[in-house]
C-alpha positions in Angstrom: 12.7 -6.6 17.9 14.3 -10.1 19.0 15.0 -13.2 16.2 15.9 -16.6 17.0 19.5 -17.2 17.4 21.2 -18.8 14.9 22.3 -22.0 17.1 18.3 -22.5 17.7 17.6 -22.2 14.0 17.8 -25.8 12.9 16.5 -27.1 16.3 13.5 -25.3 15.7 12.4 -25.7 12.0 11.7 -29.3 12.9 9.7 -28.5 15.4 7.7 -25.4 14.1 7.8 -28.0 10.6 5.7 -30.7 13.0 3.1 -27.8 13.3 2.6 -27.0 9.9 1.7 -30.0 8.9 -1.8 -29.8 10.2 -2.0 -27.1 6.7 -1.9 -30.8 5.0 -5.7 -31.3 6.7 -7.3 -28.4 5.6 -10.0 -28.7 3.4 -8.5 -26.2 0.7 -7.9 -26.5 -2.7 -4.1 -25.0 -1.5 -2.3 -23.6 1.2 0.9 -22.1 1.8 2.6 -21.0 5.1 6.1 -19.5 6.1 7.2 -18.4 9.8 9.8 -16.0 9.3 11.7 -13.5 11.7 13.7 -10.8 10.8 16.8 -12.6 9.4 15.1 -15.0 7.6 12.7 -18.0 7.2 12.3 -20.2 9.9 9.8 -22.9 8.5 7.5 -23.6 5.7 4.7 -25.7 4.1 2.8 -25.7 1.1 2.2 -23.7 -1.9 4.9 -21.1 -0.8 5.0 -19.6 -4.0 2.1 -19.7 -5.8 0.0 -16.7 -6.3 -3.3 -16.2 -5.2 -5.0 -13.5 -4.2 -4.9 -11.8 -0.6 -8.0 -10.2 0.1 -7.8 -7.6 2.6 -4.0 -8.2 3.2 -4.0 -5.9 0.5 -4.9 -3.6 3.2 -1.4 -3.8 4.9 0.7 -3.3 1.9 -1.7 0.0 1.3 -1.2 1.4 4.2 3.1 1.1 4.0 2.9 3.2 1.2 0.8 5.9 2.9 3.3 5.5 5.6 6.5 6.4 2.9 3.7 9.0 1.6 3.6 10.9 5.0 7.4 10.3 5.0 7.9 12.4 1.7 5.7 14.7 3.0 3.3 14.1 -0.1 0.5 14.1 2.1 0.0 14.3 6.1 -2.3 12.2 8.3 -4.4 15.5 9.5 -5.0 16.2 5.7 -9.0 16.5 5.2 -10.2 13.0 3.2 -13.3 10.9 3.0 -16.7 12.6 4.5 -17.1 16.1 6.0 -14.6 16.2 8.7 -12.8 13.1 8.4 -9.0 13.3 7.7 -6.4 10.7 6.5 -5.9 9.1 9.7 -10.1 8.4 10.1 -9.8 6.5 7.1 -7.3 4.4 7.8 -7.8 3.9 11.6 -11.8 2.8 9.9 -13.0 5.7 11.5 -14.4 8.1 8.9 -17.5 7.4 9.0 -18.1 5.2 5.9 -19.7 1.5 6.2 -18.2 -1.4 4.8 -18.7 -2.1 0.4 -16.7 0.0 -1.8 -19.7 2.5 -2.4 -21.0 2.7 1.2 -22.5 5.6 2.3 -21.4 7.4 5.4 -23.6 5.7 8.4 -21.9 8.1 11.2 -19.9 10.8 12.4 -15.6 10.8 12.3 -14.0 8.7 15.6 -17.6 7.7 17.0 -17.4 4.4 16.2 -15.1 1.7 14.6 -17.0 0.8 11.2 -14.3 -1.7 9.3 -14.5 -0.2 5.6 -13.3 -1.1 2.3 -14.6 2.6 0.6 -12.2 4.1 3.6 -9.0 2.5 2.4 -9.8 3.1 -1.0 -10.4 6.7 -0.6 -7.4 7.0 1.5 -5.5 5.6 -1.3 -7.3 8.1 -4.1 -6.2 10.7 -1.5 -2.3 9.6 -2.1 -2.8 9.5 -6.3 -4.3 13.6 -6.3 -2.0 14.5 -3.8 1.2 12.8 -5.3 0.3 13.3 -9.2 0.9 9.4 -9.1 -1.4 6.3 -9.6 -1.7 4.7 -6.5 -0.2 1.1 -7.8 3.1 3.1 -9.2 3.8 4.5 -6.1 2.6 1.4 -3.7 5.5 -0.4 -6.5 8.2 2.3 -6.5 8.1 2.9 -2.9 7.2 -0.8 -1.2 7.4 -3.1 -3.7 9.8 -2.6 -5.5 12.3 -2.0 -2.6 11.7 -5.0 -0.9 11.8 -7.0 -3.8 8.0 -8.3 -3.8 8.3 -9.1 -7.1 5.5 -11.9 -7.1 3.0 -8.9 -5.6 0.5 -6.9 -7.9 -1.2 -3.9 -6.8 -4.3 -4.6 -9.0 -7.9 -3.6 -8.3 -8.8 -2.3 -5.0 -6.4 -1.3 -2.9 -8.8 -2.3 -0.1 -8.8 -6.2 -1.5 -7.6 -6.5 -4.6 -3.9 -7.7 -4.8 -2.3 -10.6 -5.8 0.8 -12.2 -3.9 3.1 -15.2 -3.0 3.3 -16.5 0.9 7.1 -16.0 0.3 6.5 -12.1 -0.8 4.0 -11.9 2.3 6.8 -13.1 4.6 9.2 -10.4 3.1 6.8 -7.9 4.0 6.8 -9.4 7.2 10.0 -9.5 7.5 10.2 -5.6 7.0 7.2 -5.4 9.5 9.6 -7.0 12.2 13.0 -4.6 11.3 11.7 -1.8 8.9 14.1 -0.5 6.0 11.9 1.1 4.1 9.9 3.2 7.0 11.6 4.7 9.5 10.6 2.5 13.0 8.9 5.4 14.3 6.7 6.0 11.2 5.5 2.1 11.5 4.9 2.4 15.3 3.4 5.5 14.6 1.1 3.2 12.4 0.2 0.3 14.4 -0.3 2.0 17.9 -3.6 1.8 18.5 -5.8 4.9 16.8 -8.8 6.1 18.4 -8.6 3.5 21.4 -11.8 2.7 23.3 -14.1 2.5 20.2 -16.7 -0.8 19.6 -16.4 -2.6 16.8 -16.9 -5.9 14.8 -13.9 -7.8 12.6 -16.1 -9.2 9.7 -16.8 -12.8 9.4 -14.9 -13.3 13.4 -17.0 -11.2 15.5 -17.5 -8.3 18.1 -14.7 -6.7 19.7 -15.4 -4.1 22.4 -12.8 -2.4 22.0 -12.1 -3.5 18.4 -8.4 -2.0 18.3 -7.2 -0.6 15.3 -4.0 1.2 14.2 -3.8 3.0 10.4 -4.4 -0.1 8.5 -3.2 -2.3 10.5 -5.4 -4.9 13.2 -4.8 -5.3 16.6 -7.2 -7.3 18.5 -4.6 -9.8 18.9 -4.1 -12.1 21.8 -8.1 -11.9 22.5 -10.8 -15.0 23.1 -12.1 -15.6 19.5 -9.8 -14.1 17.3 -8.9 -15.6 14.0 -5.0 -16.0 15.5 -5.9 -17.7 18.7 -5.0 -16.2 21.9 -1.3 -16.7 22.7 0.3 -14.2 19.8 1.2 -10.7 22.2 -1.2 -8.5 22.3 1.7 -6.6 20.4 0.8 -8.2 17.5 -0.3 -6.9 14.3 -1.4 -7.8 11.2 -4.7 -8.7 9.3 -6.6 -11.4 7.9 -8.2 -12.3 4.2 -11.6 -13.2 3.1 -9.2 -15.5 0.2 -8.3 -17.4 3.7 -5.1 -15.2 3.8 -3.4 -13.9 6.7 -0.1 -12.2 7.9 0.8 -11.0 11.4 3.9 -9.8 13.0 4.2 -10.3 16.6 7.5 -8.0 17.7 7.6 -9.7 21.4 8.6 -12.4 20.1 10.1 -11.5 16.7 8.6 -13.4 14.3 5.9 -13.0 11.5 3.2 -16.0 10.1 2.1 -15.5 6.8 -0.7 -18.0 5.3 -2.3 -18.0 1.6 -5.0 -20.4 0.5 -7.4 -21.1 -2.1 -10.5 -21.3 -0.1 -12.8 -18.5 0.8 -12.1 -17.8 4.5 -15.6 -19.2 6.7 -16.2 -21.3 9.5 -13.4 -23.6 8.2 -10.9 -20.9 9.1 -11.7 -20.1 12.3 -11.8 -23.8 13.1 -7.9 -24.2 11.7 -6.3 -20.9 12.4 -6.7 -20.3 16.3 -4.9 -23.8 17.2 -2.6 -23.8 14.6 -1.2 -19.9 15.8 -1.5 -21.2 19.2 1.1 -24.1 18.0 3.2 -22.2 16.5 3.9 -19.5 19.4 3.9 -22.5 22.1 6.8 -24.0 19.6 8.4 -20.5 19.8 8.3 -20.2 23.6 9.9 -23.2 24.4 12.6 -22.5 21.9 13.7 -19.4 23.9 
């Protein structure tokens, strides 16, 4: 994973600072936004450390503590979970089976198709809590949280949706995304490789994806015509986006991680600031190396 060396630091705060301005436009009640890599912040704007609620970035942070989970050997990613023949890894890789609402019903078989679904992630993490002896929010604190220091970040409600950060915890988390402490690098690649490649699918509220790529909790349709992050991120990149109007993704090509909270319901307004403003950003990056 490559940074930004420190002599280009300065350099290029001004200019990634130019981009983020355009956060001052949106039509949000708030926004917040820090570039990061994985020795520190690079640039930010906004409403850095106000808390708001992230939506399905909640999704990311769940999915880290499954990873320390499989780590400990508390539970393993062939364990059976969800629907008749569905396992661990089918839930997180939205593969199990279930459709998309917390109490879905299953609307197919395991791995034949890509069905995005909050009830999967949910059940994964009920799978961690009988398997561990542990509330799912104690151990998502005493084995992500609290190690990174993402003090500002509650694991409340749904594990699926339901948490509450600060863009400034998000970029920690990103951080750790970029140059992992907490997981061994393998464990995260191990993560975000693409799981079950080939399948069909559709990213709510953006569109169809065919292949809609996936890794265990993690996105990765990046770098694609139509995506929420534009199209010049790597196609390395991973991450996922909010229905709050959240986002975080870590592109490893080029070492750096974006992470964006706002007060506004993500919509059409989203996917009319997002895509330029990621495309900014990584042109920004690219001509600083």
């Amino acid at each position: 994973m490559t940074g930004i060396a420190t002599g280009d630091r300065s350099a290029l705060a001004s200019s990634l600072a130019g981009v983020l301005s355009a956060i001052d436009g949106w039509d949000v009640p708030a926004a917040g936004l820090v570039v990061t890599d994985a020795h520190g912040l690079l640039a930010s704007r906004g409403a850095v450390d106000e808390p708001s609620r992230v939506a399905s970035v909640s999704k990311l942070l769940t999915a880290y503590a499954l990873g320390v989970a499989v780590e400990e050997e508390a539970v393993t990613l062939d364990d059976p979970a969800g629907p008749p023949g569905a396992t661990l890894r089918h839930l997180l890789a939205h593969t199990a089976g279930y459709g998309f609402e917390s109490d879905a019903p299953v609307v197919c078989a395991p791995a034949t198709r890509r069905v995005y679904s909050n009830r999967g992630i949910e059940e994964a993490a009920d799978h961690l809590a009988t398997a561990s002896g542990v509330p799912f929010a104690e151990y998502l604190t005493e084995a992500v949280l609290e190690p990174l220091g993402l003090t500002a970040t509650t694991p409340q409600g749904s594990p699926a949706f339901g948490f509450h950060s600060t863009v400034t915890d998000l970029a920690a988390f990103g951080r750790e995304l970029l140059a992992p402490t907490v997981l061994h690098p393998s464990t995260l690649t191990g993560f975000v490789e693409v799981a079950y490649p080939g399948l069909a699918g559709i990213v709510p509220g953006v569109g169809r994806f065919d292949p809609c790529d996936w890794g265990l909790g993690f996105e990765r349709n990046f770098g694609r015509a139509g995506h929420w992050a534009g199209t010049r991120v790597s196609p390395r990149t991973f991450g996922h986006f909010g229905g709050s109007g959240s986002f975080l993704w870590a592109d490893p090509t080029r070492g750096v991680a974006v992470a964006c909270l706002t007060q506004q319901e993500f919509g059409p307004w989203a996917m009319h600031a997002w895509p330029p403003l990621c495309d900014a950003l990584v042109a920004v990056l690219d001509g600083a190396r």
